[in-house]
Z-matrix of the N, CA and C atoms (Angstrom, degrees):
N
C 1 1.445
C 2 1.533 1 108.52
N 3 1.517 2 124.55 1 107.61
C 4 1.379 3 123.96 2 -179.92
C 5 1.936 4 101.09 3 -73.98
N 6 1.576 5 85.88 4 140.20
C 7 1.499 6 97.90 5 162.74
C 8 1.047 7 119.85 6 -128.51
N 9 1.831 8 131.05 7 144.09
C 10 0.944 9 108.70 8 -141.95
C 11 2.097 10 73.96 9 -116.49
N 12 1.177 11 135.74 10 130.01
C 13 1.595 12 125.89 11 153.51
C 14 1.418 13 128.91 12 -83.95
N 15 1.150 14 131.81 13 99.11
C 16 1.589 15 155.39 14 161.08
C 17 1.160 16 108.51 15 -33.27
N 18 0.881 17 128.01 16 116.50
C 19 1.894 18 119.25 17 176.13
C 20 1.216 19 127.69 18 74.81
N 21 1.480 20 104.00 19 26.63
C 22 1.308 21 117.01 20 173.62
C 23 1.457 22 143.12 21 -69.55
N 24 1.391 23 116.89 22 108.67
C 25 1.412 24 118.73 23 -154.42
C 26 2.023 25 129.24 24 -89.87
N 27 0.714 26 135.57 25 122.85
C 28 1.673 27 116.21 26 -176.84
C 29 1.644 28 122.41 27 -71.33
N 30 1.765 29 103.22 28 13.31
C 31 1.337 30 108.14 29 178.53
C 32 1.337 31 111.10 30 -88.50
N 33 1.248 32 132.32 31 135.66
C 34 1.133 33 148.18 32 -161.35
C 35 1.568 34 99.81 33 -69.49
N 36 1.102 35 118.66 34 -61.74
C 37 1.594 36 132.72 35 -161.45
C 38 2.156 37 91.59 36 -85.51
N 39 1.277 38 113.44 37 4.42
C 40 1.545 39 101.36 38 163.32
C 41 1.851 40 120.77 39 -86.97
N 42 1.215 41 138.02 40 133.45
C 43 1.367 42 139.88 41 -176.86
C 44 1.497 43 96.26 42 -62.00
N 45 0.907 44 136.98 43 -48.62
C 46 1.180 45 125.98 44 -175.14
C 47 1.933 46 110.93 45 -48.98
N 48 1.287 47 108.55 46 -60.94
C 49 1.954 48 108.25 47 178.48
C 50 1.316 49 98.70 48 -65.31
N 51 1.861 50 146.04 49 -26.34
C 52 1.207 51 109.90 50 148.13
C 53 1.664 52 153.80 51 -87.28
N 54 1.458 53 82.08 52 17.56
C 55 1.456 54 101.82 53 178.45
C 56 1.873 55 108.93 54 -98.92
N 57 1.572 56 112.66 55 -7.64
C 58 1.459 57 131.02 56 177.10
C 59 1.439 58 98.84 57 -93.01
N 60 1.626 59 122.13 58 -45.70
C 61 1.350 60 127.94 59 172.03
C 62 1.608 61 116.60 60 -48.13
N 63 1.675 62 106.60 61 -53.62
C 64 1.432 63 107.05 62 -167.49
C 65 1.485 64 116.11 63 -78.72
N 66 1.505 65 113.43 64 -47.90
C 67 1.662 66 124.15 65 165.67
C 68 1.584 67 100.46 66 -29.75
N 69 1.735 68 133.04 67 -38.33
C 70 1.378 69 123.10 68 -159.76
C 71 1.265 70 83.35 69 -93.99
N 72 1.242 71 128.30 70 -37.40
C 73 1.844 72 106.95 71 -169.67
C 74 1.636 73 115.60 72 -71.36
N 75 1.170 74 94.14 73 -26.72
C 76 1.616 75 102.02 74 -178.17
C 77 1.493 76 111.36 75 -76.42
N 78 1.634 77 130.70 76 -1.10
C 79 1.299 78 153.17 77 -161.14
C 80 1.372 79 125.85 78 47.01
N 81 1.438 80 104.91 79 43.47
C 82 1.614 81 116.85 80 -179.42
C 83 1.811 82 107.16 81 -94.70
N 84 0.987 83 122.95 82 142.47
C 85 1.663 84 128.03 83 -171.52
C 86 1.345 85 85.07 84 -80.35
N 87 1.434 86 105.10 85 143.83
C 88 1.631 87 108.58 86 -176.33
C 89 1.831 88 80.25 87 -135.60
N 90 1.894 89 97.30 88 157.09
C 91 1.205 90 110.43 89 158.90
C 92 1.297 91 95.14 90 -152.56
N 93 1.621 92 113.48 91 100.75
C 94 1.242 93 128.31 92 138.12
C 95 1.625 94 128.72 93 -19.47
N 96 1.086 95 118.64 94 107.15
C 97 1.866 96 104.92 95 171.35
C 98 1.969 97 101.46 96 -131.24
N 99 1.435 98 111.03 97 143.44
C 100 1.159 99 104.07 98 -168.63
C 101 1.505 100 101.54 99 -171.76
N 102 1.188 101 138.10 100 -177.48
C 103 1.506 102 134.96 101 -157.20
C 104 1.123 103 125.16 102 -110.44
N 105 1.669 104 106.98 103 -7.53
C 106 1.686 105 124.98 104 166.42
C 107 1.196 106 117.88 105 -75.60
N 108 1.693 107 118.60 106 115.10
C 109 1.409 108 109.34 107 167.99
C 110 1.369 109 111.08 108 -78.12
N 111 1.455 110 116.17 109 152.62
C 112 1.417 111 125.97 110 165.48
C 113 1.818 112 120.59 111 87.88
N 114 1.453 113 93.03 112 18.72
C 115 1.835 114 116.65 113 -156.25
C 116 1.608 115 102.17 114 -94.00
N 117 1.348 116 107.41 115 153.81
C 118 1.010 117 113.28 116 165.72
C 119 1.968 118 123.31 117 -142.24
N 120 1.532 119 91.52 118 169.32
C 121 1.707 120 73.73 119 168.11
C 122 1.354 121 83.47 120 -142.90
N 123 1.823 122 108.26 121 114.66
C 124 1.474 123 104.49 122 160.39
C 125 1.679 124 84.16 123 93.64
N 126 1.588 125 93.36 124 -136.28
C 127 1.264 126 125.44 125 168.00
C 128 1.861 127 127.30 126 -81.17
N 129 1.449 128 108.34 127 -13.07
C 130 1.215 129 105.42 128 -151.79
C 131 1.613 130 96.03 129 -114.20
N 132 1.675 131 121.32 130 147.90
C 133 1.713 132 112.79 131 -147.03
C 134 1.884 133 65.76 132 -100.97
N 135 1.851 134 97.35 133 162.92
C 136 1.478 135 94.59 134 179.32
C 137 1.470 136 85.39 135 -107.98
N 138 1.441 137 131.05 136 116.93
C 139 1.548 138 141.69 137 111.32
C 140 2.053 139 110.88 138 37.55
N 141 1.171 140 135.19 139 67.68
C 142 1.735 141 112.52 140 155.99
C 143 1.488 142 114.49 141 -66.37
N 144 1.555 143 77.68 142 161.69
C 145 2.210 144 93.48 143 174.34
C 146 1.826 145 117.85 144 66.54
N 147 1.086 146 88.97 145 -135.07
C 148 1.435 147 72.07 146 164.28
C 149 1.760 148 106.84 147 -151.67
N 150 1.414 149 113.16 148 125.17
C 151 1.483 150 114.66 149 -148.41
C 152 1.866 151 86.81 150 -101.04
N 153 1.350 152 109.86 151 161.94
C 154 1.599 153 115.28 152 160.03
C 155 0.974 154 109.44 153 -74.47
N 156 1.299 155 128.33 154 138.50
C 157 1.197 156 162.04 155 164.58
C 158 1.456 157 130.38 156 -140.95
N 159 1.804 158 109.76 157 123.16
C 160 1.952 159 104.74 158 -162.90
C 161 1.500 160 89.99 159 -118.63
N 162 0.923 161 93.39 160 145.43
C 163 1.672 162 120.28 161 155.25
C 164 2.146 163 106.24 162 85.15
N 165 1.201 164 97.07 163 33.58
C 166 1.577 165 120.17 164 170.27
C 167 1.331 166 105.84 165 -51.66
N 168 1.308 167 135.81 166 133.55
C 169 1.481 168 142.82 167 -174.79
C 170 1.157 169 99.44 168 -127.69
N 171 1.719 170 134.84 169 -40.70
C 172 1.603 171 112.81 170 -169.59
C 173 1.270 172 77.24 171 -149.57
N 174 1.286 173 99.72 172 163.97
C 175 2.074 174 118.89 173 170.33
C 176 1.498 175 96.76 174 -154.43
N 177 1.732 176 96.17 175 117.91
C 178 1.663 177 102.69 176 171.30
C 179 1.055 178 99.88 177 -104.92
N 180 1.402 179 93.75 178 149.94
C 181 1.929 180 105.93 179 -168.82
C 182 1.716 181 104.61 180 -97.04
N 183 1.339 182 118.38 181 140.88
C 184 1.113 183 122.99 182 158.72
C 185 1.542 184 125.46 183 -135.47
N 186 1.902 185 115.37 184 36.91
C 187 1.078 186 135.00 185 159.10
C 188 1.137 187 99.11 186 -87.57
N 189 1.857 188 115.28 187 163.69
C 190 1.344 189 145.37 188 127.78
C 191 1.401 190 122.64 189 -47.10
N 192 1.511 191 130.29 190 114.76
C 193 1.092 192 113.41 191 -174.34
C 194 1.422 193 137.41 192 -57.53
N 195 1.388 194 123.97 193 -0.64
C 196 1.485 195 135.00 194 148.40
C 197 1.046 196 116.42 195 -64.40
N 198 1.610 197 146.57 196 -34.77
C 199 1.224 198 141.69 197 143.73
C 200 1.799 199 113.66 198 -52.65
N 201 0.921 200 124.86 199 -42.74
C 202 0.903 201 127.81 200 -168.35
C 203 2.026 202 118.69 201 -48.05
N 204 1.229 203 101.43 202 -35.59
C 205 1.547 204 124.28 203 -170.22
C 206 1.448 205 106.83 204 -51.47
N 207 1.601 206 114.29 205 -63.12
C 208 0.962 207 102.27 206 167.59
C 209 2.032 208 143.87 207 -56.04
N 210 1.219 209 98.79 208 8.74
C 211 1.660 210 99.66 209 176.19
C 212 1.634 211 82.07 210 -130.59
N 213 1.082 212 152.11 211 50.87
C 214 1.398 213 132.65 212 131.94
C 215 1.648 214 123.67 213 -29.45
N 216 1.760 215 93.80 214 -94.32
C 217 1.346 216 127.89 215 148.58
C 218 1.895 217 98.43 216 -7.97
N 219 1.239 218 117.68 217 -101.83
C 220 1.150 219 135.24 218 -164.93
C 221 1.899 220 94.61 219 -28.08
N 222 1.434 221 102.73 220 -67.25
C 223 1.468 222 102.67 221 -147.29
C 224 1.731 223 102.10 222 -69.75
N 225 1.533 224 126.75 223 -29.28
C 226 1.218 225 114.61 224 154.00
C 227 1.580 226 132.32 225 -55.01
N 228 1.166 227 112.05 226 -35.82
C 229 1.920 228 104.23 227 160.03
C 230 0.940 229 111.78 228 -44.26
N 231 1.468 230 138.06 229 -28.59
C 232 2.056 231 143.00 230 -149.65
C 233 1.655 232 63.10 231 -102.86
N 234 1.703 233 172.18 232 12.05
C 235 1.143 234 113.45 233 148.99
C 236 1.629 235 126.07 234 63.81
N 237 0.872 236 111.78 235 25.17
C 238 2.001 237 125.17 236 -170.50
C 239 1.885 238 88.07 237 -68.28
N 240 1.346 239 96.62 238 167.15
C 241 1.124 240 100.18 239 -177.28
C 242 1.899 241 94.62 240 -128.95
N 243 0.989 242 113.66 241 -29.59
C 244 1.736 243 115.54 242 147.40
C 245 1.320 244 138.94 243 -107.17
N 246 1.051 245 169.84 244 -171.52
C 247 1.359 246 164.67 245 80.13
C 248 1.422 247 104.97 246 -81.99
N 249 2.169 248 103.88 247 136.56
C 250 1.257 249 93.26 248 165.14
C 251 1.607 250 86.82 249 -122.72
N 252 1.824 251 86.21 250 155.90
C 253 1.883 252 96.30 251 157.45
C 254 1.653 253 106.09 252 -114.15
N 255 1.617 254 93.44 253 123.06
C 256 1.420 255 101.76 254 -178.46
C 257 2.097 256 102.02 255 -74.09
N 258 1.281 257 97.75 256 -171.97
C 259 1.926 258 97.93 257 169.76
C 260 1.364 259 104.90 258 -35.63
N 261 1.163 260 132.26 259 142.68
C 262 1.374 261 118.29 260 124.22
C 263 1.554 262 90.32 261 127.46
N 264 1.476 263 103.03 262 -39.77
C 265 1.945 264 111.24 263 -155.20
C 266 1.902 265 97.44 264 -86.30
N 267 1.286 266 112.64 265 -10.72
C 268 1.637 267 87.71 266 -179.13
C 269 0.991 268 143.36 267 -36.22
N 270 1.254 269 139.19 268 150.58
C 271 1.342 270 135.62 269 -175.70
C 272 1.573 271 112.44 270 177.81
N 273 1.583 272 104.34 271 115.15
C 274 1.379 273 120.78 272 -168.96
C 275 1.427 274 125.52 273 -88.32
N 276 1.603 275 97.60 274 -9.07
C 277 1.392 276 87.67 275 161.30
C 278 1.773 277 116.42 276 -81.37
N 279 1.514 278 98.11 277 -49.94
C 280 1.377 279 100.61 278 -170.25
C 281 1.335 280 105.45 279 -53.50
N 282 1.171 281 116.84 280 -36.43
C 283 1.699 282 119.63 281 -165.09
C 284 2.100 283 100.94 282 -76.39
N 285 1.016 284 107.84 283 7.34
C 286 1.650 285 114.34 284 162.55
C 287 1.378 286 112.59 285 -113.78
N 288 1.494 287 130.46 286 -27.26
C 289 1.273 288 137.75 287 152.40
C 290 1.436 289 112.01 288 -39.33
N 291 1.360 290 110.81 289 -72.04
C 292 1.777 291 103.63 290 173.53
C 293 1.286 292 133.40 291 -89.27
N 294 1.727 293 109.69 292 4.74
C 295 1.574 294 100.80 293 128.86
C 296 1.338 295 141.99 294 -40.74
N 297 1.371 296 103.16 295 -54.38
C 298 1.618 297 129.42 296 -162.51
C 299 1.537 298 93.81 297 -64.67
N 300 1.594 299 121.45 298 -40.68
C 301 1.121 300 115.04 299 -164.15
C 302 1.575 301 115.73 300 -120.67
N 303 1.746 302 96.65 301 39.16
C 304 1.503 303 125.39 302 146.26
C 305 2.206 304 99.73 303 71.30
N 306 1.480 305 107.22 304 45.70
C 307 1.242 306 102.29 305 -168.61
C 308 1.559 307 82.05 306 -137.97
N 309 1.686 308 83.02 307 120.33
C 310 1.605 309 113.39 308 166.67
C 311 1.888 310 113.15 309 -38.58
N 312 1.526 311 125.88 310 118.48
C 313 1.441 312 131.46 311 -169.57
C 314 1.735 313 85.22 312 -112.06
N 315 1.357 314 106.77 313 118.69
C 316 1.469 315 114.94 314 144.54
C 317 1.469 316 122.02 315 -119.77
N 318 1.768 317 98.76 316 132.21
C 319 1.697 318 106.87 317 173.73
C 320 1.122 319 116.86 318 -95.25
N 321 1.379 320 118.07 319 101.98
C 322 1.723 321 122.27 320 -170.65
C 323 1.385 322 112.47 321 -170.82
N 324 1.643 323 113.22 322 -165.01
C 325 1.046 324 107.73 323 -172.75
C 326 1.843 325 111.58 324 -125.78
N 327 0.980 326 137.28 325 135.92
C 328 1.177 327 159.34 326 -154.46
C 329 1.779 328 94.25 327 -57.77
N 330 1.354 329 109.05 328 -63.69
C 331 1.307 330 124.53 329 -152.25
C 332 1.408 331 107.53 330 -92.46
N 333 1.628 332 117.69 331 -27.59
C 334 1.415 333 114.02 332 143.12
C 335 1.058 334 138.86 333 -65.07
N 336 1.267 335 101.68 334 -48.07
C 337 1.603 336 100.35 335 161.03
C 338 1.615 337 131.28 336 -36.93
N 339 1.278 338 99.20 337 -37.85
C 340 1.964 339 111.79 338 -167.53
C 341 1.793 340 90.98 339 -89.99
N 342 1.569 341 108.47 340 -23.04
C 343 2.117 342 96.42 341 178.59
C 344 1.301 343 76.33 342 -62.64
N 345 1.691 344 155.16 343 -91.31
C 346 1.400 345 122.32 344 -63.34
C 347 2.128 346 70.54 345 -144.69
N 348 1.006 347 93.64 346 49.27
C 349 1.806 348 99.55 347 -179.48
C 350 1.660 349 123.31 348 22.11
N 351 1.462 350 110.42 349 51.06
C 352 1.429 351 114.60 350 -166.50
C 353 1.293 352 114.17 351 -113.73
N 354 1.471 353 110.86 352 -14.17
C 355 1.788 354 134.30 353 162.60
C 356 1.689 355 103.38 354 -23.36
């Protein structure tokens, strides 16, 4: 199951690079995307802008929903079959946007989710 992470950071102590860390231990395809060129997490380069990507199943968010606006558009082409908003990322418009366009909304957290096997 590819996941795609939104706001993905190369800081160690950010939830987002351990939520890129754990998705790989748990053996989920992760694609990091985030605003650092030349970044990594681990091994894996993090993604700028917004790159193609097919066959996307979930994208956890780790924007602010004022950042968020600009990848609407984008992240509905990826066709996700979930979006989650971890703390922080809510947002009621978008989260009626991918209602409308029949994509599973979870309010939670990435890294809890993967403790308590609910991913």
């Amino acid at each position: 199951m590819k996941t795609l992470v939104l706001g993905a950071s190369p800081k160690a102590e950010r939830y987002s690079y351990q939520a890129v860390q754990r998705l790989t231990e748990y053996g989920h395809e992760v694609v990091p995307v985030g605003i650092r060129k030349n970044s990594f997490i681990e091994e894996l380069p993090i993604l700028i802008g917004q790159p193609h990507i097919e066959n996307v199943h979930t994208i956890t968010l780790y924007l602010n929903p004022q950042r968020q606006e600009a990848y609407y558009d984008y992240l509905l082409q990826l066709k996700p079959k979930r979006v989650i908003f971890n703390p922080g990322t809510e947002n009621a418009l978008f989260i009626k946007l991918l209602k409308e366009n029949e994509v599973e909304v979870v309010i939670g957290c990435t890294l809890v989710m993967l403790s308590v096997e609910q991913f």
